[in-house]
C-alpha positions as CSV (number, residue, x, y, z in Angstrom):
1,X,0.0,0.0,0.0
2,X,1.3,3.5,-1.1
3,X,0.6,6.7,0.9
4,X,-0.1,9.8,-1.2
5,X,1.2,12.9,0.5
6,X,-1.1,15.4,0.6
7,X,-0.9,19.3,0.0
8,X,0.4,21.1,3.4
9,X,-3.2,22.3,3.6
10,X,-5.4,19.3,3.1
11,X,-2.4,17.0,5.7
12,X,-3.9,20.0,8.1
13,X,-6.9,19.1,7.6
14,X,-6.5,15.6,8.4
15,X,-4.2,16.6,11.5
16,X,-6.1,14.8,14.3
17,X,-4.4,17.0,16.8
18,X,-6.1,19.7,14.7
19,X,-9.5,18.1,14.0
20,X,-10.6,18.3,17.8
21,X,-10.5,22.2,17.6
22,X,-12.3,22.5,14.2
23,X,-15.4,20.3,15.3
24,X,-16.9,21.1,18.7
25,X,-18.4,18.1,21.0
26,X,-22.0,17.8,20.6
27,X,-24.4,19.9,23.4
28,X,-25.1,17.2,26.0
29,X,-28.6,18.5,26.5
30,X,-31.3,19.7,23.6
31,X,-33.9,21.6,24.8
32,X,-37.4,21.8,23.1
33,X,-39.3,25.0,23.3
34,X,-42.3,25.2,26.1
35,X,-45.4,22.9,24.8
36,X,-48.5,23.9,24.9
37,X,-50.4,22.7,28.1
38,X,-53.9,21.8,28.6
39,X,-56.0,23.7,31.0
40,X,-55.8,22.2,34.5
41,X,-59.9,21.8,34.6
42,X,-59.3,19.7,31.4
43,X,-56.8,17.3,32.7
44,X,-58.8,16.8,35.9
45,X,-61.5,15.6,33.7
46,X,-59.3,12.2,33.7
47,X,-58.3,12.1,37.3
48,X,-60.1,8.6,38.7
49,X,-61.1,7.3,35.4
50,X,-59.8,3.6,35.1
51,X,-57.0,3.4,32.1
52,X,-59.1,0.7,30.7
53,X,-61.9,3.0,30.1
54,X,-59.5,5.9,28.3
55,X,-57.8,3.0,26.2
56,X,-60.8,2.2,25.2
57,X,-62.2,5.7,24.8
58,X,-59.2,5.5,22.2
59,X,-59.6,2.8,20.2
60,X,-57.5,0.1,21.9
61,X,-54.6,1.9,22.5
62,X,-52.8,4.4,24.6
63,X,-51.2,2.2,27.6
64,X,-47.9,1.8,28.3
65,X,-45.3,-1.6,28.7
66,X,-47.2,-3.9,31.0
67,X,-44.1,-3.9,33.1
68,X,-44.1,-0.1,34.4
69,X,-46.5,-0.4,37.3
70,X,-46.9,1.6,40.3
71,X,-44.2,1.4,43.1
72,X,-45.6,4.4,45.0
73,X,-49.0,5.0,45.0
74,X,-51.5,3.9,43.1
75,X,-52.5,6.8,40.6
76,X,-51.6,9.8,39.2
77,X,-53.5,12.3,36.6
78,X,-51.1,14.8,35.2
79,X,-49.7,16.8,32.2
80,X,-46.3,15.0,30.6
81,X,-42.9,16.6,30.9
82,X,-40.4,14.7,28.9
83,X,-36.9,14.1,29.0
84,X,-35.1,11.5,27.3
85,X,-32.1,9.9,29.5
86,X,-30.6,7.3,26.9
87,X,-29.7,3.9,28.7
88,X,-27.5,4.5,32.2
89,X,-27.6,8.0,32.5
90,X,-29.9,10.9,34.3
91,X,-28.6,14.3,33.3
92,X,-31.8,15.4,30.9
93,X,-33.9,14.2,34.0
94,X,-31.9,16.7,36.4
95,X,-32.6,19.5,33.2
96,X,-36.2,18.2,33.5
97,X,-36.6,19.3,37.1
98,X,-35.3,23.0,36.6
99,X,-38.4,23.0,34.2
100,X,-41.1,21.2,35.9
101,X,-44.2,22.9,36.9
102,X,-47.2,22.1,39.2
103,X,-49.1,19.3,38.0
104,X,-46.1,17.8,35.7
105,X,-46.1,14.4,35.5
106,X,-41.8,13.8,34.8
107,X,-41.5,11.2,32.3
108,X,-38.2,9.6,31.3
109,X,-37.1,7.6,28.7
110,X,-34.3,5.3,28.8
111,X,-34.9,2.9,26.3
112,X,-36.0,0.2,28.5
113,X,-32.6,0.4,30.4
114,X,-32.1,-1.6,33.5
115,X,-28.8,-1.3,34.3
116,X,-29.0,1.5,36.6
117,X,-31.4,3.1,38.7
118,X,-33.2,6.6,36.4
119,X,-33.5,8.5,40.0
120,X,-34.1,7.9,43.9
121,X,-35.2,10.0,46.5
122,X,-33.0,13.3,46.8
123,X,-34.2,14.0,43.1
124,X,-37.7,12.7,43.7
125,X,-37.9,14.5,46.5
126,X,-37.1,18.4,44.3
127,X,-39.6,16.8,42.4
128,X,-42.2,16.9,45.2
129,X,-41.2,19.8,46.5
130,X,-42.2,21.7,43.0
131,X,-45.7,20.0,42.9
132,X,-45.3,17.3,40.1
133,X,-47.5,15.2,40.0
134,X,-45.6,12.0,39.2
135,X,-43.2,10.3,37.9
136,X,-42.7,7.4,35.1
137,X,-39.9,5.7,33.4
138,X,-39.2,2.7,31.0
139,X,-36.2,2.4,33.0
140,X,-35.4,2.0,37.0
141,X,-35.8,3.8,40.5
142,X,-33.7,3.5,43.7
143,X,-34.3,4.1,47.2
144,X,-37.6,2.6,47.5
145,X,-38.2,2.9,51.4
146,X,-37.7,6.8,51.0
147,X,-39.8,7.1,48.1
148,X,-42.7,5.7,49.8
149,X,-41.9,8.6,52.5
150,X,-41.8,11.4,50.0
151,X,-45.2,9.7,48.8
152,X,-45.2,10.8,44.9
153,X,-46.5,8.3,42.5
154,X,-43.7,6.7,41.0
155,X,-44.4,4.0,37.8
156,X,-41.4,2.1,36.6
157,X,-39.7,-1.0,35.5
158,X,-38.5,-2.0,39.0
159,X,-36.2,-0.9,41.4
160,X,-32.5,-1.7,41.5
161,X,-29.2,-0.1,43.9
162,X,-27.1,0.7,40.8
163,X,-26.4,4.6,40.2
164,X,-27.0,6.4,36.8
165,X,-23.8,8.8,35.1
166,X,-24.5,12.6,35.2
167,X,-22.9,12.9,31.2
168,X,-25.7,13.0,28.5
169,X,-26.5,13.1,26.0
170,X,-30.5,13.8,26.3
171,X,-32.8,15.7,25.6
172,X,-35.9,17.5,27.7
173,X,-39.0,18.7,26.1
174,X,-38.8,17.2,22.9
175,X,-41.3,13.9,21.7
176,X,-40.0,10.7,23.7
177,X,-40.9,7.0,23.2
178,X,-41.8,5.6,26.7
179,X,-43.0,1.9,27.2
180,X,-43.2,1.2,23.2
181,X,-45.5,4.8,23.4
182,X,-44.9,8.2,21.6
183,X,-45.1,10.8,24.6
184,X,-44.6,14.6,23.9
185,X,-44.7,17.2,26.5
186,X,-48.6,18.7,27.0
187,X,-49.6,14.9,26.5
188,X,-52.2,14.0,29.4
189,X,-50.9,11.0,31.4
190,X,-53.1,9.1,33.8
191,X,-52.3,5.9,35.5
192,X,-53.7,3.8,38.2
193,X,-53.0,0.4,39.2
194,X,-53.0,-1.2,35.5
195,X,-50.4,0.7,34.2
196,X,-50.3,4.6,32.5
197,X,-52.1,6.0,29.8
198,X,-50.9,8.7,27.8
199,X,-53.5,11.0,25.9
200,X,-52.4,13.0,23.0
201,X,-52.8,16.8,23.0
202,X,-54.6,16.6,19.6
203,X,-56.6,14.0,20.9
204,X,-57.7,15.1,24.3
205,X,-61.0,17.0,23.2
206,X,-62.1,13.6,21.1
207,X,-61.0,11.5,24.3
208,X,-63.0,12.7,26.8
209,X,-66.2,13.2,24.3
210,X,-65.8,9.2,23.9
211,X,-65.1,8.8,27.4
212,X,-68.4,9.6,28.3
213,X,-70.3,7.1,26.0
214,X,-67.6,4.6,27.5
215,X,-68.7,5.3,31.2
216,X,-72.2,4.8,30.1
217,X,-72.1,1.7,28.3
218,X,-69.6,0.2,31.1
219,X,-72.2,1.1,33.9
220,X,-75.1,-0.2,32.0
221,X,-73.1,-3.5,31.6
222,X,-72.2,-3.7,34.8
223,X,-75.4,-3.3,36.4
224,X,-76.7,-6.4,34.5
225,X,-74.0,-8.3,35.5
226,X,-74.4,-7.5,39.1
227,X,-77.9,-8.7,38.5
228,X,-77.2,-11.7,37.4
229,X,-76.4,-11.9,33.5
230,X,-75.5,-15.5,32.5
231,X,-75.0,-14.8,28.7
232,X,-72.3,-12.7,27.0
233,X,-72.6,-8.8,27.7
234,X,-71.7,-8.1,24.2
235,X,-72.1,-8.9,20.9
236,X,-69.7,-11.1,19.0
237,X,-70.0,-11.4,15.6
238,X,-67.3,-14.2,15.1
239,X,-69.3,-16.4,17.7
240,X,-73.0,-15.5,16.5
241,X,-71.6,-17.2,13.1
242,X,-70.6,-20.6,14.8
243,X,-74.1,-21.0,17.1
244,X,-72.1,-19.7,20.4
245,X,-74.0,-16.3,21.2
């Protein structure tokens, strides 16, 4: 193999020594502009509906990986603030907090990381202490006996010792996907003990219109049951066909 020499200028170029000043590391953190946020009357429109009924108020769809569950309380109701950690690593989460507001629910992605813990209780705590409403992650918490003291609803993955790195990159504000869901801030999120929901802002208006039939139709159902239904509560086509409705 036969090196070519190059011209003084274009060997300058290629100077690694010299290409670590021309090109500048990458921002750790990228920071989306404030989202719009839904009026606090309209997101306590969803506060004690059962995920099941806004799923369904949706089509189907909406709800999170079956595997982030509550570990600290048992619902939340609250407008989403993301941030998006990468695997191992919590320093768009810590951004995050500088930003959150009363009634932000904190919601970090990690990829499904569970190496190391996302947070524990010194940042859950600031949390608290600037009136989010929650927090939920694809990834892992720490410190679970304190968290239950500070008391704000946490979903996650589980809970390990392992410590996250403080390096980026991340990003806060800008559309995450959380739990194999597409979450941007000014979302709605709601969860209770099945898991979390997240609402769309362009699709919050439609939701809760639906959601209304859907509390109907569920308490109508119900009722018969109760009373002592023995056939199906519902109609379904695929069985009608074969003799079994």
């Amino acid at each position: 193999m036969h090196s070519i020499p190059l011209p003084r200028d274009e060997a300058h170029k290629y100077n690694p020594a010299v290409r670590t000043v021309m090109i500048e590391d990458p921002p750790p953190l990228v920071f989306a502009a404030p989202a719009e946020r839904p009026r606090p009357e309209i997101v306590e429109r969803f506060r004690g509906v059962p995920t099941s009924f806004i799923v369904d108020a949706m089509g189907g769809t909406g709800a999170l990986d079956w595997r982030i569950k509550p570990l600290v309380g048992s619902s939340l109701a609250g407008v989403a603030l993301t941030c998006d950690c990468g695997p191992l690593d919590n320093l768009a989460f810590m951004a995050a907090l500088a930003d959150c507001r009363a009634g932000d629910v904190l919601m970090a992605a990690t990829g499904g990381h569970v190496g190391a813990a996302v947070t524990g209780d010194l940042l859950i705590g600031v949390a608290k202490n600037r009136g989010a409403a929650g927090f939920v992650t694809d990834g892992l918490v720490r410190d679970l006996n304190d968290l239950e003291t500070i008391g704000l609803p946490i979903y996650a993955m589980g809970v390990t010792p392992n410590s996250p790195q403080r390096r980026g990159p991340g990003s806060v504000g800008l559309p995450i996907v959380c739990g194999g869901v597409s979450v941007a801030s000014g979302d709605v999120v709601v969860g209770d003990r099945d898991g979390v929901v997240v609402v769309p802002r362009a699709r919050i208006s439609a939701t809760l219109e639906t959601l209304e039939h859907v509390k109907v139709a569920e308490a109508a159902t119900l009722e018969r049951v109760r009373g002592g239904l023995k056939g199906l509560p519902v109609e379904v086509p695929a069985l009608k066909r074969i003799g079994k409705a």
